[in-house]
N, C-alpha and C positions, 0 to 999 in steps of 0.2 A: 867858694862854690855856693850857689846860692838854689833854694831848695822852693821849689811851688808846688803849689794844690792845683790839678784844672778838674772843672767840673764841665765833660763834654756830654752833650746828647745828639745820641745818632735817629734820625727818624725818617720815614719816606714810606713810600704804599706797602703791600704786602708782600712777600716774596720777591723782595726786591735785593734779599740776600745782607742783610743788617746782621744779621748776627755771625755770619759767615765770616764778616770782615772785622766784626768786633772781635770774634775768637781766634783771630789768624793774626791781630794786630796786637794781643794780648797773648800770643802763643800758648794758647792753650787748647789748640786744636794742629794734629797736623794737616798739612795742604790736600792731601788724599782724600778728606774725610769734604770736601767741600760739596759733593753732591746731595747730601742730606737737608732737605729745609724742612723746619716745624715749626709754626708759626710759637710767635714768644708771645706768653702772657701776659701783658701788662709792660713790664719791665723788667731788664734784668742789667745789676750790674756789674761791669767787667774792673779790676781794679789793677793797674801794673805800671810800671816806673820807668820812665826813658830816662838815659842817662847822658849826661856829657851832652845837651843842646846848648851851642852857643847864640846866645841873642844879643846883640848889640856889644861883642868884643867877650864877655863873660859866658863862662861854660855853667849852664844848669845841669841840676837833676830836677827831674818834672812829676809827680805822682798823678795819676790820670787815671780820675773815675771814669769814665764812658759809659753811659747810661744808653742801654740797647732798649728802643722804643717801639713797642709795637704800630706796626701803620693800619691798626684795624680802630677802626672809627667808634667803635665799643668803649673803649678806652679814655674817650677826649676828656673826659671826667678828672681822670688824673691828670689831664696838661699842667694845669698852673702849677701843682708840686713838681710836676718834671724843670719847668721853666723856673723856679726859683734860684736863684743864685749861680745861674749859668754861665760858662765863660766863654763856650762854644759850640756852634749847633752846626754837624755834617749832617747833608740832608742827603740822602742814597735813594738810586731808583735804577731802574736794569733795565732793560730790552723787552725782559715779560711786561712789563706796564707800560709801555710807551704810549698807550690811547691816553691814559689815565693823569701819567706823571707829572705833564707840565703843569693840570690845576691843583693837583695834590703839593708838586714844589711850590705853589707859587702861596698855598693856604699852609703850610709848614712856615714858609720862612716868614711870612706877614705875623703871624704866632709867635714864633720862638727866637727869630732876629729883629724885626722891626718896631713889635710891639717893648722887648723889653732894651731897645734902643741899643742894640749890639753893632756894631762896626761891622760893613761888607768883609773887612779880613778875617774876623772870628768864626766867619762861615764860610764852607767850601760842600762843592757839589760833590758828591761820587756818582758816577753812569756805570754799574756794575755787570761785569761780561761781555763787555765791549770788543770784538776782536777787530773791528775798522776802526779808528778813532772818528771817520768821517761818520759815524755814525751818533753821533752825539748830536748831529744838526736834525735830527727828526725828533728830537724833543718836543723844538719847537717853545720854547721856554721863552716869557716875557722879558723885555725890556729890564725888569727888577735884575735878571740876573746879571745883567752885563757888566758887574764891577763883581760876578760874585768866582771866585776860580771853580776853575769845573774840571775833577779830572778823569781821563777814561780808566778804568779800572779790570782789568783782565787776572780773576785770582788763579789759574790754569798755567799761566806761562811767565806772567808781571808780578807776583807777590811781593819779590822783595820792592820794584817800582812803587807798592803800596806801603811798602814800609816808609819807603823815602819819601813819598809825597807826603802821609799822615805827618812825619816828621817836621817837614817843612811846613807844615799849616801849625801844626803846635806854634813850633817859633814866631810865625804869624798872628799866633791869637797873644802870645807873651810879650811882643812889644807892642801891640795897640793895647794891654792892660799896664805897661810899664810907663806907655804914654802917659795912663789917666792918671795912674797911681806914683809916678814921678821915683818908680823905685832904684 
């Protein structure tokens, strides 16, 4: 059994429900409670363990900081220590921001995946409250994202969907780090 550290940052504009899905993903909220948003100060981080992810034939246990990131522009001060030693950045954005979101993703991931040279699989989109998936196409999101996975995210009816997706991106950031690191 072999045992990792991931250091994830979740970020994207404001109310875009970041922390909703970091505490639902972390269980430590129940799904009922999901109408509640207050914007997060700064940072806040969530710390819980998947177990049993198989990556490349071998079953992990994963311990998973997820660092819940404010998307309020006050903040940018703290990036570089958010971005230090990151293994992977979900950029999250909803419905309430969609004027907003495509420059907001597109200054997030230029930051925190291209600048510190992360691989398009360490990074995945969340569209949060999605109830048409067809609705993900009024993003309107640059060309950058077209290698980046984007999922819809509906925390009302699909949470456990969000379990398994998160999951599957974990494993996805664990063998392009197994790649570098030849573990």
């Amino acid at each position: 059994m072999h045992h990792n550290k991931l250091k994830i940052i979740m970020i994207g504009p404001c109310d875009s429900g970041k922390t909703l899905i970091a505490n639902f993903l972390s269980e430590s909220v129940n799904i009922e409670e999901v109408d509640v948003t207050r914007p997060t100060q700064g940072v806040r981080i969530v710390e819980f363990e998947l177990s049993n992810l198989v990556v490349n034939g071998k079953s992990h246990n994963v311990d998973i900081e997820l660092w819940d990131c404010s998307g309020d522009h006050r903040f940018e001060s703290c990036w570089p220590a958010l971005r230090a030693g990151v293994d992977g950045v979900i950029l999250v954005c909803s419905s309430n921001n969609v004027d907003t979101a495509g420059r907001e993703m597109e200054l997030h991931y230029n930051y925190f995946v291209s600048q510190p040279k992360l691989s398009t699989k360490q990074c995945v989109l969340f569209y949060n409250n999605v109830q048409d998936p067809e609705d993900m196409d009024t993003l309107n999101l640059s060309p950058t994202f077209s290698k980046v996975s984007q999922v819809a995210v509906n925390m009302k009816s699909g949470g456990n969907r969000l379990k398994i997706d998160f999951s599957n991106y974990i494993v996805s950031v664990l063998q392009t780090l197994n790649k570098d690191n030849q573990v």
